[in-house]
N, C-alpha and C positions, 0 to 999 in steps of 0.2 A: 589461443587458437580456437578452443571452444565457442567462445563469444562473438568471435569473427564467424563462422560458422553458424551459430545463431542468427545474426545479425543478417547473413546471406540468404540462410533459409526465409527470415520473417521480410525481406526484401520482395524475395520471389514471390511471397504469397499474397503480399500488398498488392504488386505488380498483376498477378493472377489473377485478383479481386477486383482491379482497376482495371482491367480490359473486361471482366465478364459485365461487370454494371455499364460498361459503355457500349458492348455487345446490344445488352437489355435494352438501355436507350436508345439503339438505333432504329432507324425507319428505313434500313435497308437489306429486305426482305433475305434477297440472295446471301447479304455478308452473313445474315442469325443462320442460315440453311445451311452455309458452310462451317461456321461454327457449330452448331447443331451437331453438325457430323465429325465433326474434329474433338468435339468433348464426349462423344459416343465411342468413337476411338480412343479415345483414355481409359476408357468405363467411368466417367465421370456423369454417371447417369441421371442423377438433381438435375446438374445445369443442362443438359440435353432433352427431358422433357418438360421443362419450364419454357424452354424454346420451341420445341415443337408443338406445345401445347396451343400454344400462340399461332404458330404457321400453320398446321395443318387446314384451318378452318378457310383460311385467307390463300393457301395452295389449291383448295377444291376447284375442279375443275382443269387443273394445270399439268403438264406435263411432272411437276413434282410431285402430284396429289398420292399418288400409289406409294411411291416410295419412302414419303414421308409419314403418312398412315403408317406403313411397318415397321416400318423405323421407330414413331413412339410406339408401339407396341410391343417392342423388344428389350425398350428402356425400361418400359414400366418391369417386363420380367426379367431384366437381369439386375434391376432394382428389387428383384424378390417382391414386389406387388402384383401376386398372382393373380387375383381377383380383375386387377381391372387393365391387366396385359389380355385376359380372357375376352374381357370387353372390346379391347382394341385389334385383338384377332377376328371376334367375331364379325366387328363393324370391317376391319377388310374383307375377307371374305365373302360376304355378303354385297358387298360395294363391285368389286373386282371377281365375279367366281372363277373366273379363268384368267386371274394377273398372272404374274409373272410369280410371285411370293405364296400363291392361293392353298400350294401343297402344303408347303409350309405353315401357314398361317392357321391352317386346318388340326394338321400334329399339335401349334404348338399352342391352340386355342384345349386341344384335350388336355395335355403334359401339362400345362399351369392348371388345370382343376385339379389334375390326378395328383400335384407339389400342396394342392388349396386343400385336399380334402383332410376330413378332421379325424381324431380319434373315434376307434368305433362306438365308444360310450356315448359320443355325441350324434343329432339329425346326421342321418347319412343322407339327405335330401342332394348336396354338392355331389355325393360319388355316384348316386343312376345317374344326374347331370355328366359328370365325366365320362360314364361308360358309353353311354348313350353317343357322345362324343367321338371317343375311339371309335363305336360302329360307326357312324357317319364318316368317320375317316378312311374305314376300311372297304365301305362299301362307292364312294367317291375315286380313290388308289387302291385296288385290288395288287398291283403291281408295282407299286413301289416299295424303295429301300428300305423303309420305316414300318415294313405291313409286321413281324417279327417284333419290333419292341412295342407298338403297338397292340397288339396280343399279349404281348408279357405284363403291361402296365393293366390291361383289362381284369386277368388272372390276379393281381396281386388288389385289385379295387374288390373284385366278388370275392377273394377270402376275408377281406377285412369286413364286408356284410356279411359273410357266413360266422366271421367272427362273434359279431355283433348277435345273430341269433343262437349262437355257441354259448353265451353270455347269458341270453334268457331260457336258456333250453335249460342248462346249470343249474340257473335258479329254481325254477320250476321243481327239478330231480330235488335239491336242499328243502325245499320248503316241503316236501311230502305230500303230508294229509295235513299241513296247516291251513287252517281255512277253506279246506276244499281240494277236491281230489287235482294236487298238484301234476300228480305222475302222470295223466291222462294227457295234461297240457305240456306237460317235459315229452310225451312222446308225437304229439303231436305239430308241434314247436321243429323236432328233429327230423322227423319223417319229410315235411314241407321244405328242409332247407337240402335235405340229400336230396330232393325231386329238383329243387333250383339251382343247386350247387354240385352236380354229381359227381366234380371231379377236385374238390375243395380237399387242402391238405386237413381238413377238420373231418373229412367224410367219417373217419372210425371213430371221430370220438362220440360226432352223433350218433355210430350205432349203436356203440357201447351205454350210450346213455336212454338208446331204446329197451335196449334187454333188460336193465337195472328196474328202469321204471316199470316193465313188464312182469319182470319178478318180485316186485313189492307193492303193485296191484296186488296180484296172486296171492301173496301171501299173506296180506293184510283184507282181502277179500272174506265173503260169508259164503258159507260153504256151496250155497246153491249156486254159487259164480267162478269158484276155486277148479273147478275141471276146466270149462274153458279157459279159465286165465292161463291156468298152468301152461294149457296147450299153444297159446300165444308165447309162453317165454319160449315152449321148444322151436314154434315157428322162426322165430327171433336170431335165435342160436344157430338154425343154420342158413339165415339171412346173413349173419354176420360171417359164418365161415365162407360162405360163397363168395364174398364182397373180401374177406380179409383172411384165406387160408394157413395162413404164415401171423395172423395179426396181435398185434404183442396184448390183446386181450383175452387170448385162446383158452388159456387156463381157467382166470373168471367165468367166464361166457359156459366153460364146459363144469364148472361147478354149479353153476344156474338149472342147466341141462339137466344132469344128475339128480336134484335136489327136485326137481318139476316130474321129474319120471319116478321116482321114489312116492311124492303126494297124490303121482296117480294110480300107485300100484302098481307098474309095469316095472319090465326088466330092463335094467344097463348093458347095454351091449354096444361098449365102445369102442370104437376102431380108429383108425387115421384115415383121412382122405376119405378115399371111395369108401371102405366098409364102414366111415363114420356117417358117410352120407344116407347108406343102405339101410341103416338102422332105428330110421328115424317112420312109426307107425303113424 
């Protein structure tokens, strides 16, 4: 029964393979368009833009042209070739601004950069390209159904750049005084990306990585620099409480504090909240 079975299956796929090479051979436009769409309804997405690759050029102009254009353009992305479904959104679009697919065509030209875009280690050059994108989407459909994940996929491209500067801000704080006052460039590294990012799920780690470096300035400082510094880490401290009241670095942050108002000679007078706020000369 197995072999019969085999034998059925390796029938059908002969069978399969010998109508699509005589599809290919045909010179009749209509029958490849219908099949085009008939192997696109499969998800049989190869043989659908092998075909369309062919028709759309030879549609131009036709009552086909539009919806053949989106059509490989959908092939290519649900063939997971993001890259050049991007291309084929963009060339509708551009072609069609007001087709019938154009809303469309607009989301799904961002959503395949936003599936394209690479690990943050790597050029983030693709993910301004995708954000850039979403604006253009959002600003084009203010009111459409898609404005919502739109914004969602934008939020999740600027934390993987905040990521990305999260990465060299780190490095920056690790290397110290290697080679050169690292802490200066770990706080300035952070500062830059809480000003572009200010609502980035990395926002505290940037702060936290402002004070550290602020506090080993200071203390690795000569003494003619050591009272200002100091006064920076206190600055710092209640930058960070302001931004993170609750912030699961409260503790550190307030042993920085301590440790800065001790080097300047002043008194501890610490409180919660408001009377910690109050206390700050």
């Amino acid at each position: 029964m197995k072999k019969i079975l085999y034998i059925f299956i390796f029938s059908l796929l002969l069978a399969s393979c010998g109508e699509y090479n005589k599809i290919l051979k045909s010179s009749d436009y209509e029958l490849k368009y219908t099949y085009a769409k008939k192997y696109y309804e499969e998800k049989r997405y190869g043989r659908t833009i092998t075909l369309l690759e062919e028709l759309v050029p030879i549609f131009k102009g036709t009552s086909k042209a539009e919806e053949s254009l989106f059509l490989l353009a959908q092939a290519f992305y649900y063939d997971k070739n993001y890259e050049t479904a991007t291309q084929y959104y963009k060339t509708y679009y551009t072609t069609y601004p007001k087709g019938e697919y154009t809303e469309n065509a607009r989301f799904s030209a961002a959503y395949s950069m936003f599936l394209d875009s690479p690990d943050p280690r790597l050029d983030q050059s693709s993910t301004y390209k995708a954000i850039q994108e979403f604006q253009n989407f959002l600003e084009y459909y203010p009111q459409s159904d898609k404005v919502q994940l739109a914004q969602e996929y934008m939020f999740e491209l600027q934390d993987k750049l905040a990521y990305k500067d999260y990465m060299a801000a780190r490095l920056y704080y690790n290397l110290g005084n290697y080679m050169g006052n690292n802490y200066e460039a770990c706080v300035i590294t952070a500062r830059e990306s809480l000003r572009v990012y200010p609502f980035s799920k990395l926002a505290e780690e940037f702060q936290i990585l402002v004070v550290r470096s602020r506090y080993e300035l200071a203390a690795n400082s000569i003494d003619a620099r050591k009272s200002v510094r100091f006064r920076d880490v206190i600055d710092e401290y209640y930058n960070y409480l302001n931004m993170f009241p609750e912030g699961k670095y409260k503790d550190e942050v307030t042993k920085y504090y301590k440790a800065s108002l001790q080097e300047l000679g002043e008194q501890i007078e610490l409180g919660t909240g408001a009377d910690a706020s109050s206390s700050k000369e």
